[in-house]
BADRENVO-578380 format. One record per residue (C-alpha): residue number from 1; x, y, z. Coordinates in Angstrom, 1 decimal, always signed. Each point is the difference from the previous one (the first is absolute). Layout:
ATOM     k     east    north       up
ATOM   NUM        X        Y        Z
...
//
This chain:
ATOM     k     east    north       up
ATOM     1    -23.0     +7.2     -4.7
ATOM     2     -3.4     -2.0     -0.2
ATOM     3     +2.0     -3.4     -1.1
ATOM     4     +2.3     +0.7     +2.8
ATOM     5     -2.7     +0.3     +2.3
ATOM     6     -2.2     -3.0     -1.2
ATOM     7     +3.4     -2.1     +0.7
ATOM     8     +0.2     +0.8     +3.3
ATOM     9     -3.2     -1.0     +0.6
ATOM    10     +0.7     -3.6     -1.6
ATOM    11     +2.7     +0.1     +1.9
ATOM    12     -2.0     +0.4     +2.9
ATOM    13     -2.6     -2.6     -1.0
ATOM    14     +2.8     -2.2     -0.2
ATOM    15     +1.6     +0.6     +3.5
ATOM    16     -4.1     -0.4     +1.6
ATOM    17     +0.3     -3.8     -1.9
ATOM    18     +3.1     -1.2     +1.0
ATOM    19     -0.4     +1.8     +3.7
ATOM    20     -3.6     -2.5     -0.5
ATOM    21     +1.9     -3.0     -0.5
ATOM    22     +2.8     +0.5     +2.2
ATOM    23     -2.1     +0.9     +3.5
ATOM    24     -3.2     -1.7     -1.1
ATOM    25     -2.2     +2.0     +2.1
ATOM    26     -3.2     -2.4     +0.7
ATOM    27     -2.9     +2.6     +0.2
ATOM    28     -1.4     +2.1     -2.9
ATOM    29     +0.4     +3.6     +2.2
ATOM    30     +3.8     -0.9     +0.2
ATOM    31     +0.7     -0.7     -3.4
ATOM    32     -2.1     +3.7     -0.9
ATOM    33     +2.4     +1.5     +2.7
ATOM    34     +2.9     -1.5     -1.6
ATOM    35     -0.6     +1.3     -3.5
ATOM    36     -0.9     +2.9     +1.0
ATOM    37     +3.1     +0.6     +2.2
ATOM    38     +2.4     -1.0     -3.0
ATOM    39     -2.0     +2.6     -2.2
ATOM    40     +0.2     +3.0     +2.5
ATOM    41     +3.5     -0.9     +1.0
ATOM    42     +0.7     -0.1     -3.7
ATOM    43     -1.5     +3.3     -0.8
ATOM    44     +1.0     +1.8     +3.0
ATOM    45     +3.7     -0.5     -1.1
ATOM    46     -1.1     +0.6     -3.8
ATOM    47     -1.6     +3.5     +1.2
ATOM    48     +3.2     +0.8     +2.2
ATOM    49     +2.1     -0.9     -2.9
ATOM    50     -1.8     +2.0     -2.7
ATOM    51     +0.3     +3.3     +2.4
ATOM    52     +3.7     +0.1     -0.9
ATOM    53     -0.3     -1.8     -3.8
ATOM    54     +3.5     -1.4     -0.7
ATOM    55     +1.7     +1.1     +3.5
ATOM    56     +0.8     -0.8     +2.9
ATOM    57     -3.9     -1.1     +0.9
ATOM    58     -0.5     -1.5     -2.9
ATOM    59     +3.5     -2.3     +0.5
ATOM    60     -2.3     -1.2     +3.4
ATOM    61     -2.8     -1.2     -1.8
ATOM    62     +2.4     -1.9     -2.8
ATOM    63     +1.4     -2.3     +3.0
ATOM    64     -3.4     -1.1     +0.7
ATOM    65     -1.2     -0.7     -2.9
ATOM    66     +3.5     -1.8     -0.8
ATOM    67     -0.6     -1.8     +3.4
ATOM    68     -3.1     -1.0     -1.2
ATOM    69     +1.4     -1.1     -3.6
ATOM    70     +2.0     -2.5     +2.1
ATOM    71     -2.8     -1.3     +1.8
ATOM    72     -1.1     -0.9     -3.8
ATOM    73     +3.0     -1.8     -0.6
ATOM    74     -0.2     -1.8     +3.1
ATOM    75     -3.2     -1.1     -0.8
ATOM    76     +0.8     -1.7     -3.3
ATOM    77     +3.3     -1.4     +1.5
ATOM    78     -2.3     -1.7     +2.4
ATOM    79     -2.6     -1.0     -2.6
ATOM    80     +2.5     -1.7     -2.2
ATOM    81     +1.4     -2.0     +2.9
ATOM    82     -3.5     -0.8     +1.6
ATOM    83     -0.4     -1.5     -3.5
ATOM    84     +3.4     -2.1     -0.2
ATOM    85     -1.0     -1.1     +3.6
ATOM    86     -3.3     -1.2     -0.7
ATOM    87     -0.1     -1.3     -3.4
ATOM    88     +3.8     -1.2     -0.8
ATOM    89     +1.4     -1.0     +3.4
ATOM    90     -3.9     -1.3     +0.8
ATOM    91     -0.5     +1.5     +3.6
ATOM    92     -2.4     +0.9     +1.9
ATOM    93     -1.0     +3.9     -0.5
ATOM    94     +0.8     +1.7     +3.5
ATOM    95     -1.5     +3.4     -0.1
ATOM    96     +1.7     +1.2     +3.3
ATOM    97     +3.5     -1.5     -1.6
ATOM    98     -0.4     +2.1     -2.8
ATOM    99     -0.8     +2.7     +1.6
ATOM   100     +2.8     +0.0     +1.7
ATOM   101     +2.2     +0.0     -3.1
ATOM   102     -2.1     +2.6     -0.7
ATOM   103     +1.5     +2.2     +2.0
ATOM   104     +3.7     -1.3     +0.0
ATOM   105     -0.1     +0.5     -3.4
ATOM   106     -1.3     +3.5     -0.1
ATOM   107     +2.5     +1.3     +3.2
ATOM   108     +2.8     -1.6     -2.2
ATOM   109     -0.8     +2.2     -3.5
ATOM   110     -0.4     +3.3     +2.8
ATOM   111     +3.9     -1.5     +1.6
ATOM   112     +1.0     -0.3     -3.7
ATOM   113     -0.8     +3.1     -1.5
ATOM   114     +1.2     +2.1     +3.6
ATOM   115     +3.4     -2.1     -0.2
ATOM   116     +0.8     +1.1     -3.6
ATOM   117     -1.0     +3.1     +0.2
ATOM   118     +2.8     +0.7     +3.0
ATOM   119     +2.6     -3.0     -0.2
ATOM   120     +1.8     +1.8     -3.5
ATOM   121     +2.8     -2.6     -1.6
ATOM   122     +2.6     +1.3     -2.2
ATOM   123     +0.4     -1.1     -3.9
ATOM   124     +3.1     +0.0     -1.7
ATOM   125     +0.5     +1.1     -3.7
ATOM   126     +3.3     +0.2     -2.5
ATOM   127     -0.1     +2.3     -2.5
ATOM   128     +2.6     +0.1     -3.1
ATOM   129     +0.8     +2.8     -2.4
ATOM   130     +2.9     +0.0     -2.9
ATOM   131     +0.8     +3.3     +0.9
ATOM   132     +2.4     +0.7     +2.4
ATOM   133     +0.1     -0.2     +3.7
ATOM   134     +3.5     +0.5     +2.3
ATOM   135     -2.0     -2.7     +2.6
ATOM   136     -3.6     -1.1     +0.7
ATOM   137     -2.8     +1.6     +1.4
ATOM   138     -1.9     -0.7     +2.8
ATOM   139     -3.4     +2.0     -0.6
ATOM   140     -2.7     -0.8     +3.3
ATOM   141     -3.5     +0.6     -1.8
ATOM   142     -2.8     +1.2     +3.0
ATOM   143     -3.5     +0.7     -1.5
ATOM   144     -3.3     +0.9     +1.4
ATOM   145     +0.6     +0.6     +3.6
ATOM   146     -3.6     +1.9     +0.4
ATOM   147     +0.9     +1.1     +3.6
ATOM   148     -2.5     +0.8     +1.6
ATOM   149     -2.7     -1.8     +2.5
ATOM   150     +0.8     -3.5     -0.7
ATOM   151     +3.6     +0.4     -0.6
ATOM   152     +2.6     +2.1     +2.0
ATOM   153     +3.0     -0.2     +2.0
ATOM   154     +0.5     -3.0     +0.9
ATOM   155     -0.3     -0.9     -3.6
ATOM   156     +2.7     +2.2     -1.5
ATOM   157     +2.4     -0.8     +3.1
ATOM   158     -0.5     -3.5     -1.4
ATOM   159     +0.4     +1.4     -3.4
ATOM   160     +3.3     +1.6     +0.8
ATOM   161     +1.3     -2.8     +1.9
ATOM   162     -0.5     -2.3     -3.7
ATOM   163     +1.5     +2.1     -1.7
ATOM   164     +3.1     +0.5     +1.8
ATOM   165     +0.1     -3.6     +0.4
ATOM   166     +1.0     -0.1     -4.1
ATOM   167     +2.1     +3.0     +0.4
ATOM   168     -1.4     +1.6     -3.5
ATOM   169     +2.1     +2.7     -1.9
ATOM   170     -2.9     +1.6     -0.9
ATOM   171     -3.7     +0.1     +1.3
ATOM   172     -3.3     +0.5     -2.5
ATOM   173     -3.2     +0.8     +1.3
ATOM   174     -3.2     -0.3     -2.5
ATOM   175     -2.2     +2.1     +0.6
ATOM   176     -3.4     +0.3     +2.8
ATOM   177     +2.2     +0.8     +2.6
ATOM   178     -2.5     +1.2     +2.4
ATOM   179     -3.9     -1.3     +0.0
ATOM   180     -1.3     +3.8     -1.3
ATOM   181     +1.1     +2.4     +2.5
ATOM   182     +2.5     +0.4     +2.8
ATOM   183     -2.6     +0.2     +2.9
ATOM   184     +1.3     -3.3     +0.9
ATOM   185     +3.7     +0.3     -0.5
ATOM   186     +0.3     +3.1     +1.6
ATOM   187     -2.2     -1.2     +3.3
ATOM   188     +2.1     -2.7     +0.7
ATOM   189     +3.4     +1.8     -0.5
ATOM   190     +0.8     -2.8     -3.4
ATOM   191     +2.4     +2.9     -1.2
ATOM   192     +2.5     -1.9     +3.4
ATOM   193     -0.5     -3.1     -1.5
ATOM   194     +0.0     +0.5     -4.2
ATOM   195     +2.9     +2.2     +0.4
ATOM   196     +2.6     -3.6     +1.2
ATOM   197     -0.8     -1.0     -3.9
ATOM   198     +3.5     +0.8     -1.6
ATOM   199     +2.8     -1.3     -2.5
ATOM   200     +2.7     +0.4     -0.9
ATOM   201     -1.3     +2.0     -3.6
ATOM   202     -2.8     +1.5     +1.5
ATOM   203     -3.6     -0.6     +0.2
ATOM   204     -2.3     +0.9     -2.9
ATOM   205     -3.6     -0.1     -0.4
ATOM   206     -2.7     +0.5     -2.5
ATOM   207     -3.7     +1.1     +1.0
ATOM   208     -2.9     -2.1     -0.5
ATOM   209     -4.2     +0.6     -0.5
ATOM   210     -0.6     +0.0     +3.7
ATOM   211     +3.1     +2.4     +0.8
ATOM   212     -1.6     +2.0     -3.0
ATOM   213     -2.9     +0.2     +2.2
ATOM   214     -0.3     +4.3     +0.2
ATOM   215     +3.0     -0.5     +2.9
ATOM   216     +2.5     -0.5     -2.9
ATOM   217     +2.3     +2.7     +1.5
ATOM   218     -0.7     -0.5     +3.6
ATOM   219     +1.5     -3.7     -0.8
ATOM   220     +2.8     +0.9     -1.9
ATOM   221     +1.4     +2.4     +2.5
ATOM   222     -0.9     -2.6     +3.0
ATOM   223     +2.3     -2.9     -1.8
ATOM   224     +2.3     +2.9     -1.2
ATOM   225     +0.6     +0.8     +3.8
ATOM   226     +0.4     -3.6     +0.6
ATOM   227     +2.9     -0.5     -2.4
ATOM   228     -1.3     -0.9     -2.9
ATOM   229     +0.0     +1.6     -3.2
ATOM   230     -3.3     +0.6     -2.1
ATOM   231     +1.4     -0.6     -3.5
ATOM   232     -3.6     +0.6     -1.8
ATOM   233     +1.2     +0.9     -3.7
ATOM   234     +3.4     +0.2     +0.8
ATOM   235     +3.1     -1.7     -0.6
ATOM   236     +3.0     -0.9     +2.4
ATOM   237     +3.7     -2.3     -0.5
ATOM   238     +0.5     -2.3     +2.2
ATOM   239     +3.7     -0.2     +0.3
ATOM   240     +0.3     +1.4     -3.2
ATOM   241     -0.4     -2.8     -1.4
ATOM   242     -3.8     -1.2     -0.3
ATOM   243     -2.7     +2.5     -1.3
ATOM   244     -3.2     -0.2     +2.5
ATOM   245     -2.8     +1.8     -1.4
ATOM   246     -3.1     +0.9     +1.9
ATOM   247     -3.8     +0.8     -1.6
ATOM   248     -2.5     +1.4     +2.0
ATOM   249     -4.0     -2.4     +0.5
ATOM   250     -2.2     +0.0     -3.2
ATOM   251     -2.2     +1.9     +2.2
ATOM   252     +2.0     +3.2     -0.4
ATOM   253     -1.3     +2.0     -3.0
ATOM   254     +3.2     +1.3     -0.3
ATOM   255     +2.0     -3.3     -0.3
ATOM   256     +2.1     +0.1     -2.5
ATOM   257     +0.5     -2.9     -3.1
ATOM   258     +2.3     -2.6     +0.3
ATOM   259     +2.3     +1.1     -3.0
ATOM   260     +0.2     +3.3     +1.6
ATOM   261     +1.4     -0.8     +3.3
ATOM   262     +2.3     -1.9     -1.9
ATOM   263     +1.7     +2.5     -2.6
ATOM   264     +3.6     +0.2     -1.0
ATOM   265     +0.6     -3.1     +2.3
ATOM   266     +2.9     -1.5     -0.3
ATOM   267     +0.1     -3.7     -1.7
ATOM   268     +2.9     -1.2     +1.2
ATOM   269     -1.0     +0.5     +3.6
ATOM   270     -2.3     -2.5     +2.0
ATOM   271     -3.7     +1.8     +0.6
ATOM   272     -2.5     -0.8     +2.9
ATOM   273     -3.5     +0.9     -0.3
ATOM   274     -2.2     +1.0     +2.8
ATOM   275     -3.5     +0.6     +0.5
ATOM   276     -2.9     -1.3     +1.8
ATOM   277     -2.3     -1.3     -2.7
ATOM   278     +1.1     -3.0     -2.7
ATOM   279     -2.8     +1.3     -1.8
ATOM   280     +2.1     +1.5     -2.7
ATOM   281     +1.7     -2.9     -0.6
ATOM   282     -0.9     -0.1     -3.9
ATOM   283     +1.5     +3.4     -0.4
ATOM   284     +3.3     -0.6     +2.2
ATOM   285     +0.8     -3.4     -1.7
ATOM   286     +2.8     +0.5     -3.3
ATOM   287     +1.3     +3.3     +1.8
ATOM   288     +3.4     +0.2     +1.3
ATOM   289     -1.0     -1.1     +3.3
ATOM   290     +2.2     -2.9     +1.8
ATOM   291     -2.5     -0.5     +2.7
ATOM   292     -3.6     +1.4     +1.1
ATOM   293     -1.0     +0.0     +3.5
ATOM   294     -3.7     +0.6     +1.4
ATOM   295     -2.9     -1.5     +2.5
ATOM   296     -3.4     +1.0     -0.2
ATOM   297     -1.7     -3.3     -0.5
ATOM   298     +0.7     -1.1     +3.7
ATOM   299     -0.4     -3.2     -2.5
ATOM   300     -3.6     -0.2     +0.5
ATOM   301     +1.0     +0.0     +4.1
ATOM   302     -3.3     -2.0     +0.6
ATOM   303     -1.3     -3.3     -1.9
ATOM   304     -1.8     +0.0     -2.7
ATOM   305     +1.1     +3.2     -0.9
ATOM   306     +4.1     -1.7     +0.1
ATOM   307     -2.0     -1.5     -3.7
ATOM   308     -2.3     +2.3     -0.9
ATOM   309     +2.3     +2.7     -0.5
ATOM   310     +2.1     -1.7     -2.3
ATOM   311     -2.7     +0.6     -2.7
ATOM   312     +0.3     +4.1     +0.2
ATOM   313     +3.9     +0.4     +0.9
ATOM   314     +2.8     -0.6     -2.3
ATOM   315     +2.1     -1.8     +2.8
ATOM   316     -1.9     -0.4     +3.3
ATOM   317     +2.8     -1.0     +1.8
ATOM   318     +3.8     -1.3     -0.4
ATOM   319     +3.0     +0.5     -2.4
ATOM   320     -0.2     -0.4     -3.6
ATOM   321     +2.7     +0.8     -2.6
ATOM   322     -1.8     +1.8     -3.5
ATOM   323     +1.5     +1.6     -2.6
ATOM   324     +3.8     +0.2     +2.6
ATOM   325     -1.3     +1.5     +1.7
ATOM   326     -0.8     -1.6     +3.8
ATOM   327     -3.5     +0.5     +1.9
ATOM   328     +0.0     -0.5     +3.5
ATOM   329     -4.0     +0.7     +1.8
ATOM   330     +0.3     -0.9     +3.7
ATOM   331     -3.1     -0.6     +2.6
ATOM   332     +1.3     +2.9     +2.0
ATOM   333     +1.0     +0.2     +3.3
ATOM   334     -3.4     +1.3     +1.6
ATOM   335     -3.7     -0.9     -0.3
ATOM   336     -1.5     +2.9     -1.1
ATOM   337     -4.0     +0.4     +1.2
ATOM   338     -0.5     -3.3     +2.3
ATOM   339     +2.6     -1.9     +1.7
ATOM   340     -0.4     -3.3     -2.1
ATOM   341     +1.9     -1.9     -2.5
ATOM   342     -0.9     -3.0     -1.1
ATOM   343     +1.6     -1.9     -3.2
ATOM   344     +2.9     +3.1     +0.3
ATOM   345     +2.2     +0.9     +3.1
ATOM   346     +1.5     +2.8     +0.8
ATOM   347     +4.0     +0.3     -1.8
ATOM   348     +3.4     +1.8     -0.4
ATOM   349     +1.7     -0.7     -3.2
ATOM   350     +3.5     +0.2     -0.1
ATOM   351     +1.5     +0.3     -3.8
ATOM   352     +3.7     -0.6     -0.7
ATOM   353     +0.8     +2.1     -3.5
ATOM   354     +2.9     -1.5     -1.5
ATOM   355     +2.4     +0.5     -3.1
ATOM   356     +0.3     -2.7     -2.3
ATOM   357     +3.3     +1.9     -1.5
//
């Protein structure tokens, strides 16, 4: 807790410098005032946000210090380009110009990260199996929704209206439905709204960490009533003909293994794999598992964590083919904590499974 707190504090110390440079204030009282305003403005959010550690206060006090990350990254944008303007293209150093770019710079990461955090774009995937399949597949993959405060109705009408738009046989959702609780999806009626998402096979979902929250069973029964089946350590046939099997968050102490979910399953039948975490991914690889779906990762959601999270996680982000069997780790659909993504954008992923008999 004492690391977290001495960063804020940098973090601080770095918003009073770059506030410095950017306003220039020209007496010594207003520069005091000025540090000392970023510092109680700062802590006043960091107290606000530790009175509800992790929730829905604490989510406040993340998009101010994320704001404040960007104000960094503005100011080394603008520092590298000072220095091209000055010393390679030989100019004349205009602090007002700069200044200027500043500030263009910094509202165009905040324009960035907002944009793909709510403008989703669809990605397309085709799956093959040697086992056999009457016709193809078309599996939508949803992950991450988090509704809640940031991200509501207007979101999953937008979400409905992708997914009809690819007219999916099935639809797949991975987990972190709902950002902890229900006190948000219940106060602004999301049960009208979820409860359009449909196919043609159903609508299956898996629970993840935040849904496993202490609300676990409020959430299941509110998606339940919306349509969509909770298939936590269970197993249904889709068109009896593809095997979708669903495992419950590693945060369930009751979560069964892999191999058990799996049983006498049959090998000459295609098998889908759902949960929310790819953290397993060592363990599901060699098993008779055609394809693996999950989220989780929101692939790092902001930068440099789109990098840095590549070092702990077996497969941050993407598809990858091990062992036969397919991974596929979307983004997700939602942001989670802060509305912000930068380096990821919000997706849909829509898989065609297909026979190569």
């Amino acid at each position: 807790m004492w690391l977290f707190i001495t960063f804020t504090q940098l973090l601080a110390m770095m918003s009073s410098v770059i506030l410095y440079w950017f306003i220039k204030p020209k007496q010594r009282l207003a520069t005091i005032g000025l540090v000392l305003s970023a510092f109680i403005i700062n802590n006043a959010f960091l107290v606000y946000g530790l009175s509800e550690f992790w929730h829905e206060r604490f989510h406040v006090y993340l998009v101010v210090s994320i704001l404040q990350g960007f104000m960094l990254y503005a100011g080394l944008m603008t520092a590298v380009i000072t220095l091209v303007y000055v010393y390679i293209l030989k100019q004349k150093y205009h602090p007002k110009l700069m200044r200027a770019v500043a500030a263009v710079i910094y509202v165009g990461i905040v324009g960035l990260a907002v944009f793909n955090a709510y403008s989703s774009v669809v990605h397309h995937l085709e799956v093959t199996t040697d086992k056999p399949l009457n016709k193809p597949m078309q599996i939508a993959l949803v992950s991450d929704t988090h509704l809640g405060r940031w991200f509501g109705n207007r979101q999953i009408d937008k979400m409905v209206t992708l997914i009809d738009a690819q007219s999916p046989d099935v639809v797949v959702i991975a987990g972190d439905i709902m950002n902890d609780s229900t006190d948000a999806y219940d106060n602004t009626n999301m049960h009208e709204y979820l409860s359009k998402l449909t196919a043609p096979l159903g609508v299956y979902a898996t629970l993840g960490n935040h849904d496993y929250s202490g609300n676990q069973v409020a959430i299941a029964k509110a998606v339940e009533r919306a349509g969509i089946q909770v298939i936590d350590n269970k197993s249904v046939w889709l068109d009896n003909s593809v095997l979708l099997i669903g495992r419950s968050d590693e945060t369930d102490p009751a979560r069964p293994a892999a191999t058990d979910l799996l049983g006498e399953v049959r090998s000459d039948k295609p098998v889908i794999f759902l949960e929310h975490s790819p953290a397993d991914l060592a363990q599901i690889k060699g098993l008779p598992i055609d394809l693996h779906l999950s989220g989780h990762t929101h692939g790092g959601q902001i930068f440099p964590l789109t990098i840095l999270l590549k070092w702990f996680t077996p497969l941050v982000y993407g598809a990858k083919n091990i062992e036969g069997t397919q991974f596929l780790v979307t983004s997700g659909y939602g942001i989670g904590a802060v509305p912000f993504r930068l380096g990821t954008r919000s997706e849909i992923w829509m898989i065609t499974l297909q026979s190569t008999k």
